[in-house]
N, C-alpha and C positions, 0 to 999 in steps of 0.2 A: 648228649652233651659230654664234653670231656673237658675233666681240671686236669692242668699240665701243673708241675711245680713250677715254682717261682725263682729258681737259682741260675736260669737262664735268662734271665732279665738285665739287660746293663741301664746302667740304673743312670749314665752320663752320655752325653751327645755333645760331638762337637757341633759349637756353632760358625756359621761362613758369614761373617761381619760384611764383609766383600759385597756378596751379592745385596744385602739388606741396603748398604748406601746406593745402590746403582741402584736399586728397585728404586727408591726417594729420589732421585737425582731424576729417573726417567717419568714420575708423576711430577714432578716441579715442571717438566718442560712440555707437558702436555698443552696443546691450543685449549682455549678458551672459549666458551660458547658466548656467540654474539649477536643481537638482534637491535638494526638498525629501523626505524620506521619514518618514512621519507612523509615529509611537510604535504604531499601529497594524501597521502592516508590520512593523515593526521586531521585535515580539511577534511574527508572523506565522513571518518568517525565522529567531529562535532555534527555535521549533518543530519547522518540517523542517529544519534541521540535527541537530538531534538526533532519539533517539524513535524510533518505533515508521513515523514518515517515513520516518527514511534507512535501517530494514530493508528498506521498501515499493521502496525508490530502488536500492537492491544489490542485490535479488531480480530486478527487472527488470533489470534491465543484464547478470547471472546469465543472464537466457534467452533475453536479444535475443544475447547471446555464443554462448550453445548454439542456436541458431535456433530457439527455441520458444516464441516470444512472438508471434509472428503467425499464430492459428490460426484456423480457418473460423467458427467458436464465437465470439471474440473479433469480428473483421469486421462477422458479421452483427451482432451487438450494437451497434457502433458505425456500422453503416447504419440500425438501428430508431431509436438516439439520434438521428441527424441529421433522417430522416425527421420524426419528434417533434417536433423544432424546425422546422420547415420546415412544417408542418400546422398 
């Protein structure tokens, strides 16, 4: 490790005012995030919140708790579906 003196230190800095306003001026004009949800969905999501959904939604959740929702039956079914889309 090496201590240097300290009489080489300027102790003042200019500042550029300039760029700080253009930095602000160019976040002010930044787009906006925006999330539209069309009356569609919106019918979509009262549905599965209620209904014969959120049985479908308890039941599983019922046997992914009791470890019985991932069965060989199940797997192969959803390797035929992929296969299917892939073909």
């Amino acid at each position: 490790m090496q201590i240097r003196p300290t009489n080489n230190i300027n102790t003042t800095h200019a500042v550029n005012l300039q760029t700080r306003v253009t930095t602000e001026k160019a976040t002010q004009s930044l787009p906006v995030d925006q999330l539209d949800i069309s009356a569609a969905a919106r019918s979509m999501e009262a549905q599965t919140i209620g209904g014969a959904r959120a049985d479908r939604i308890a039941d599983i959740r019922v046997q992914i708790a009791q470890g019985k929702y991932e069965t060989a039956e199940k797997m192969d079914l959803a390797l035929s579906r992929m296969f299917d889309e892939i073909a």
